[in-house]
C-alpha positions as CSV (number, residue, x, y, z in Angstrom):
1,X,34.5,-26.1,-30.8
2,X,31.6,-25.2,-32.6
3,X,29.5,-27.0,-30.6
4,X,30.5,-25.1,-27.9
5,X,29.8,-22.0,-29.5
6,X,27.0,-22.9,-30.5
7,X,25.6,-24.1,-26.6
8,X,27.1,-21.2,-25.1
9,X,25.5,-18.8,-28.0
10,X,22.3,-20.8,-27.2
11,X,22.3,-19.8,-23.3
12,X,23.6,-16.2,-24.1
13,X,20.4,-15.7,-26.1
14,X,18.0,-18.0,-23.1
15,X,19.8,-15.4,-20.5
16,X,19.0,-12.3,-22.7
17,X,15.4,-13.3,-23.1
18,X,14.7,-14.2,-19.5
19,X,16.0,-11.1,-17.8
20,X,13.4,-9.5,-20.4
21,X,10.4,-11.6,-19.8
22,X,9.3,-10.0,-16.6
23,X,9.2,-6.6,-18.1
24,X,5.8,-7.0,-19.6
25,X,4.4,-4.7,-17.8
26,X,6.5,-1.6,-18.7
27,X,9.1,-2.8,-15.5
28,X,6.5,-0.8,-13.2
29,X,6.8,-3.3,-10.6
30,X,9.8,-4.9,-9.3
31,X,8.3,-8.0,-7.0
32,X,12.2,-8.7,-5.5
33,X,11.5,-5.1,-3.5
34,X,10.1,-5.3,-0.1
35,X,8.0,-3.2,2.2
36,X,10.2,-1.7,5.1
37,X,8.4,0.6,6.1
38,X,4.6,2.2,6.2
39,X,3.4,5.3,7.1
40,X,-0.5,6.6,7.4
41,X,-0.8,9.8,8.7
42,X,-4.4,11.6,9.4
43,X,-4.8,15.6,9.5
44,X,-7.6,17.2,10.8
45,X,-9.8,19.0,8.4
46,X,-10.3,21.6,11.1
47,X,-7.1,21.9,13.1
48,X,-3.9,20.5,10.8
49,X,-2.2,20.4,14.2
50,X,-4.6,17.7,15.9
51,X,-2.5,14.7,13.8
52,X,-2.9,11.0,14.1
53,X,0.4,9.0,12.7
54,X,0.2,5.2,12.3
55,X,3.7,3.9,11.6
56,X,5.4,0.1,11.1
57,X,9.0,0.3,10.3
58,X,10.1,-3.5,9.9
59,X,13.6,-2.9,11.9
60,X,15.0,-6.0,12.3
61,X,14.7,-6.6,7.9
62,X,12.8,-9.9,8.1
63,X,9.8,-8.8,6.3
64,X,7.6,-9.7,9.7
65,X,5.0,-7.6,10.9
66,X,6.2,-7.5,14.9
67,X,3.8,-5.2,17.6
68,X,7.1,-3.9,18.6
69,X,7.7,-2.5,15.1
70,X,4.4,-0.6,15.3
71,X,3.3,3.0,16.6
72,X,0.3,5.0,17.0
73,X,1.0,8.7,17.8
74,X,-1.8,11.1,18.4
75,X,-5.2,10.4,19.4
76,X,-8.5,10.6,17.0
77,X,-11.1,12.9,18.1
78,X,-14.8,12.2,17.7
79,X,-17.2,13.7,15.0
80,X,-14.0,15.1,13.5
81,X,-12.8,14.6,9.7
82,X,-8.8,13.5,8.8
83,X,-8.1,13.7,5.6
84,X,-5.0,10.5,5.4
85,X,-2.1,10.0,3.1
86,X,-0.4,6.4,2.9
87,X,3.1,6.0,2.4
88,X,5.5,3.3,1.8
89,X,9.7,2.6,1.8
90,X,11.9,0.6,0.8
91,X,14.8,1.5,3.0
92,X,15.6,4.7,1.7
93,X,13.2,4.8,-1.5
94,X,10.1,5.4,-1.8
95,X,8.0,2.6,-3.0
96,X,5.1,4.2,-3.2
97,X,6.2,7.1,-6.0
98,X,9.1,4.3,-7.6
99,X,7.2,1.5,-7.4
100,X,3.4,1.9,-7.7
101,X,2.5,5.4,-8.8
102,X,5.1,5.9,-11.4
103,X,3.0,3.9,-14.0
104,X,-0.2,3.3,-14.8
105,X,0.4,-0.1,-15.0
106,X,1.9,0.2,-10.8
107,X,-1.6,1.7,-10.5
108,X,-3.4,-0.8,-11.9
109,X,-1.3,-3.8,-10.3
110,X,-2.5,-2.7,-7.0
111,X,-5.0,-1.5,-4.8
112,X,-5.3,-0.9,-0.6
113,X,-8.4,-2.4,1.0
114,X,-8.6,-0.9,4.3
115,X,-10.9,-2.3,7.9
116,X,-11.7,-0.9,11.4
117,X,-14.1,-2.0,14.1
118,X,-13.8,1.6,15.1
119,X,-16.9,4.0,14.4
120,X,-15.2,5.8,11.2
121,X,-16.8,6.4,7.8
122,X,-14.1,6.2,4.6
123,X,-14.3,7.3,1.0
124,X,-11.2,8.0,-1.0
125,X,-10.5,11.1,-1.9
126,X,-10.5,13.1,-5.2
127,X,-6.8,13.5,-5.2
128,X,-5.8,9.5,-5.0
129,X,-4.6,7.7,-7.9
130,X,-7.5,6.3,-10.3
131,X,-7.2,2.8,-11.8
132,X,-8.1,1.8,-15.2
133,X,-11.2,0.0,-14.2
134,X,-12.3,3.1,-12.7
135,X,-11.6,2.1,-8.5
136,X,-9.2,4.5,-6.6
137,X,-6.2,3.0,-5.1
138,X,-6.3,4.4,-1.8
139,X,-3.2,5.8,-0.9
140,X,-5.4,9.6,-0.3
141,X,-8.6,9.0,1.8
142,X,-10.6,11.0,4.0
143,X,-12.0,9.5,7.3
144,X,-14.7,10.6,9.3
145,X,-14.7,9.7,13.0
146,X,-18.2,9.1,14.9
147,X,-18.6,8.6,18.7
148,X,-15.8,7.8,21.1
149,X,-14.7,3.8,20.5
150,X,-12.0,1.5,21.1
151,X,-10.6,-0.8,18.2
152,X,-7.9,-1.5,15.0
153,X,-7.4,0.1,11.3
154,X,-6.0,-1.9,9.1
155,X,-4.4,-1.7,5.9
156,X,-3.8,-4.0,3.6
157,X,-2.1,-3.7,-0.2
158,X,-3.4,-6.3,-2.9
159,X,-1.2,-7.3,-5.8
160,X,-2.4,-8.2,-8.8
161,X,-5.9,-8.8,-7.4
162,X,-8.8,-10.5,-10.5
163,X,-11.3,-7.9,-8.9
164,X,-11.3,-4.9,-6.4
165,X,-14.1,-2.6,-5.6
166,X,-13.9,0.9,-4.1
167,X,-17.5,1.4,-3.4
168,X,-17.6,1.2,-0.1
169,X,-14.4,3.2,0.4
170,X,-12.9,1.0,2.7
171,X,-12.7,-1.0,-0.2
172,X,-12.6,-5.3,-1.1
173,X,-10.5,-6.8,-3.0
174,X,-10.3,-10.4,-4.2
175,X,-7.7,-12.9,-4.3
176,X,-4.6,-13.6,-1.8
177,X,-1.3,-11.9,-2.8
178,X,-0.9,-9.3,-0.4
179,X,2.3,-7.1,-0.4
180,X,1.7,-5.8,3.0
181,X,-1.2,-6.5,5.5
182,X,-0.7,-4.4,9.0
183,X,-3.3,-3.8,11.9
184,X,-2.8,-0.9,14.9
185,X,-4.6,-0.5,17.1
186,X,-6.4,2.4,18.1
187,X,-9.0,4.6,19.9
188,X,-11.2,7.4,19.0
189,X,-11.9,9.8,22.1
């Protein structure tokens, strides 16, 4: 009897100290969550009407980046400036307030690296989140649109990543553990 005690006393304690071990960091991230849903929207600088929305919303729930899950809506027009806000859900929550922005730590566990073939000029913007090592995240950045092109923007969110760099606005990171990596296709008239 108290052997038994003592084993089931034994895994008690193992249980108690493994549902703690992956709050290191504060419990800013929770890695079981997954992306549902992303949302990048561009306003004009000049014209807050003239707005560009690029949306995936992963409906069939398999965590699967399908072309038939993705939408462009509006058109980009050239030699104007869009100012862009990132979102991101989790079915009904959003991830990117809950999950990422709520801690410093979310902040630092992540960054967006962003690419086009398109003729655009990025820099993040003042009001985006700033990471301890100084880089922005990326979740507020302002794009400036050249001459008239054809192409893709894509985003991409790094977890985790040993080094990121901001410099270049679009932004690199290193490593491979990506929560989310989406390309649309789009056009600047």
């Amino acid at each position: 009897m108290k052997t038994t005690k003592f084993f089931m006393s034994a895994f008690l304690g193992l249980a108690l100290l493994a549902s703690c071990s992956s709050d290191d960091d504060g419990g800013a991230v929770d890695e079981e969550e997954a992306i549902t849903q992303l949302i990048l929207t561009f306003v004009n600088q000049t014209n807050a009407t003239d707005t560009v929305v690029l949306r995936w919303i992963d409906t069939n729930l398999d965590e699967v980046v399908d072309d038939t899950e993705k939408t462009v809506t509006g058109e980009f027009d050239a030699n104007e400036v869009y100012d862009a806000t990132l979102e991101l859900f989790n079915m009904d929550e959003d991830f990117l307030e809950e999950d990422i922005t709520s801690s410093q730590a979310g902040i630092d566990a992540h960054f967006f690296v962003y690419g086009t073939n398109l003729n655009f000029t990025m820099a993040r913007a003042a009001n985006d989140f700033v990471r301890s090592d100084n880089n922005r995240l990326g979740a507020n950045t302002t794009w400036t649109a050249g001459a008239a092109s054809d192409g893709t923007i894509s985003v991409a969110l790094y977890h985790e990543s040993p080094s990121v760099d901001d410099s270049t606005g679009f932004g690199s990171a290193t490593g491979i553990d990506t929560d989310i990596d989406i390309t649309f296709d789009t056009e600047i008239d």
